[in-house]
N, C-alpha and C positions, 0 to 999 in steps of 0.2 A: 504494500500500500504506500504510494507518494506519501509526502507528507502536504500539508496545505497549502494551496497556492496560492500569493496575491492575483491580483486584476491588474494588468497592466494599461497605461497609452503608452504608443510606441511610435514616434514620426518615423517614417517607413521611406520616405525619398523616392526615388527614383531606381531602375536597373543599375546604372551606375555606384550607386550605395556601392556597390563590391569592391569600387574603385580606391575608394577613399580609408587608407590605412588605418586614418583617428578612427574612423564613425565605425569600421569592423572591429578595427579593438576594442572600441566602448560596447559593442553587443554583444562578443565573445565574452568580454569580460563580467557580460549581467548577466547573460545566461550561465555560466560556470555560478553563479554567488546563488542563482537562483534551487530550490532543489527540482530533481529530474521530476517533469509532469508527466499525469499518467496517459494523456490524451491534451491537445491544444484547441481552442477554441476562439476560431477569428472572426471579427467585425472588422469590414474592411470600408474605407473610406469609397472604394470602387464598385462598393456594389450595392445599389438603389432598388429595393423593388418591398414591393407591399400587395399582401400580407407578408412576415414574415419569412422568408425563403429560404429550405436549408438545401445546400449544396450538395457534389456528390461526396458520397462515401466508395468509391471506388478510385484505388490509385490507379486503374487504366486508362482515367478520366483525362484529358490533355487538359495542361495545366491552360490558363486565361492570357494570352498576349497581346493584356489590352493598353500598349504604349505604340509608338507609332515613328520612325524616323531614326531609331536606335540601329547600331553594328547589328549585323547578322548575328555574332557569336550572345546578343543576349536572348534571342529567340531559341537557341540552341542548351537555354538550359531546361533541367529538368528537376522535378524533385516530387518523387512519386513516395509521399509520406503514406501509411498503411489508412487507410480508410476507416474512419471512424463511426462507425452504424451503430455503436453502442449509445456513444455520446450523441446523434443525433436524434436514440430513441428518447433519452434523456431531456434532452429541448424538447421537444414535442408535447413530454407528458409535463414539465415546467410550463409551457404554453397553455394546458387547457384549460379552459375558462376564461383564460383574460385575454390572448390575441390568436387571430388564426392562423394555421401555418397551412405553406406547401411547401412542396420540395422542385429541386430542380436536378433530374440527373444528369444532368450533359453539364450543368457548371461545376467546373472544378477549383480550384485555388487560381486569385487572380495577383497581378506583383506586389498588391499590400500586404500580402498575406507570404510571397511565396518567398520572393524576394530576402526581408530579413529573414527568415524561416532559415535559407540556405546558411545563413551567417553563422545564426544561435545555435542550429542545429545542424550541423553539415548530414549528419550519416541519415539524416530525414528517417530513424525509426520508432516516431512518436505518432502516433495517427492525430489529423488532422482535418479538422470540419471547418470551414467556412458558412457562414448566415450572412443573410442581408442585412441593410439596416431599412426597416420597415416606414422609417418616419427620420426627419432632419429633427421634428423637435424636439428639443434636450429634454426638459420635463418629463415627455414619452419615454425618452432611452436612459435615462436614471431607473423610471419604472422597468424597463426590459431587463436593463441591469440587474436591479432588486430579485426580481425572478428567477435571473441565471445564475441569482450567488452560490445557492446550494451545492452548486456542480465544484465550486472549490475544496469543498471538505471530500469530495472523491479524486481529489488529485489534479484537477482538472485547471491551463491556465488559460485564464481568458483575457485576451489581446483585444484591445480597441487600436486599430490602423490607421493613421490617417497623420497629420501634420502640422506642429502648432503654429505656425505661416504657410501660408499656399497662395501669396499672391502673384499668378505667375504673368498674370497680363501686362504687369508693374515690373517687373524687373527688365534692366537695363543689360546689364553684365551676366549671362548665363554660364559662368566658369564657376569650377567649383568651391576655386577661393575667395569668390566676392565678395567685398564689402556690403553686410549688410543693409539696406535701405531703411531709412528711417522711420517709418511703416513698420518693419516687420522687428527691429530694436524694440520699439513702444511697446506694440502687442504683447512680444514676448515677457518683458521687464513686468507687464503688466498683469500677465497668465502668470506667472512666476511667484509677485506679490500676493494675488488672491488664492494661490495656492498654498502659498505659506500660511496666511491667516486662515484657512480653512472658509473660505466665500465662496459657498457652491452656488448662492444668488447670485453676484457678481456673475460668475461664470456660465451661469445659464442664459443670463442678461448680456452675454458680451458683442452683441449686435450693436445695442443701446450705449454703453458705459466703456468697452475695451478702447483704449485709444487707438492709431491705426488703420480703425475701420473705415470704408471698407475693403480698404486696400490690400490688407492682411488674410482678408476673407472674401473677395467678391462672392464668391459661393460658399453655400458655409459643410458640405459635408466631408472635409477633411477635420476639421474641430469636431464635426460630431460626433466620431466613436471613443472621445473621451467622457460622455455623460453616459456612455455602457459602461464603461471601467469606476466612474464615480459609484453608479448604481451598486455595480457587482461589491464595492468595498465595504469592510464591516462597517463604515461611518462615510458618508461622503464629504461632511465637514472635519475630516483629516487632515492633519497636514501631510500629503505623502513625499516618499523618498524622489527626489529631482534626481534621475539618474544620469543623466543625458541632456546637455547645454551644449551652447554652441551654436555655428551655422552652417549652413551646404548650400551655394548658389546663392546667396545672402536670405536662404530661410531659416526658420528657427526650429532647431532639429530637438529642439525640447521633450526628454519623455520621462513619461513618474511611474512609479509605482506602488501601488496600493494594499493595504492588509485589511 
């Protein structure tokens, strides 16, 4: 039996993520501190659909190559994590009563998911379920959260995917060491602060009140699978562990984690 797992949010980047020495070290590094989970469990910023939607459970599933302009050699990766049917029966029976599910077998794991997957876990022998995020509204995915926490005490880690900056229409300088834009500094400095003080209004609110906006978010579902990891956490007025600071393309690669 794992032992218990936090919730994590995880800024996820791009294919390239593999490139960049700091940001593999800093995941190698949380995943070794972390204990071995018994099954993973992702909300990816990439993948929108309602009701509910659980993905495949089959690793012959062809993974999602939903980036677009990249080297051949990142289409050419693979990562056929064991199919998780248990943990999907699990959502399901968490689900009834309060939201409706289906399933989707032909989607498999898309780059939010699969991407840092490859980093934390190279030897990919943890099985691995992808869901959708059924709704943008935080409120909603606190509550989803809430529901999927029990799957922690079976060993289970659940990943929110997505990125604490995504203002990509705004950026100037697309290398990977660019100065961040002053947008995406505020934000961050700003998720940062109301994470410390445990301000899950604030952060629900951050449309309204995050400085930044909406430049740091024109769209807002890469922030949103941080209000499934608040959800999932014994308390979401936490202050949780800031594992991961910094920037990549002048975004904020900011990730916490949650008990």
């Amino acid at each position: 039996m794992s032992d218990r797992l936090p919730a994590v949010f995880l800024s996820h980047g791009a294919p390239p993520l593999v490139d960049s020495d700091v940001w593999v070290a800093e995941l190698e590094a949380w995943a070794r501190a972390l204990p071995t989970p018994s099954a993973i469990l992702v909300v990816s910023a990439h993948w929108e659909a309602a009701p509910l939607t659980i993905g495949s459970t089959d690793a012959r599933t062809p993974l999602t190559y939903d980036f677009w302009g990249f080297p051949d050699r990142f289409y050419d990766v693979t990562y056929a994590a064991p199919g998780a049917a248990r943990l999907a029966a699990d959502v399901e029976r968490l689900m009834r009563g309060a939201e409706p599910v289906r399933h989707d077998p032909d989607r498999r794991l898309d780059h939010g998911a699969y991407v840092p997957l490859t980093v934390m876990y190279p030897d990919a022998d943890i099985p691995v379920l992808q869901v959708s995020l059924p709704t943008l509204d935080p409120e909603r995915l606190v509550s989803l959260g809430e529901r999927l926490r029990p799957l922690r005490d079976d060993g289970v880690l659940i990943l929110g995917s997505g990125f604490t900056t995504h203002g990509l229409p705004f950026l100037h300088d697309w290398t990977p060491d660019a100065a961040p834009p002053g947008w995406s500094v505020d934000f961050d400095e700003w998720v940062s602060e109301r994470m410390a003080a445990g301000d899950v209004d604030a952060l629900i609110d951050f449309r309204a009140k995050a400085p930044g906006m909406p430049y740091a978010h024109p769209t807002i579902e890469h922030f949103a699978p941080l209000f499934v990891a608040l959800g999932a956490s014994d308390d979401p007025g936490q202050r949780p562990n800031q594992v991961i600071d910094g920037y990549w393309m002048g975004l904020a690669k900011r990730s916490v984690e949650l008990v």
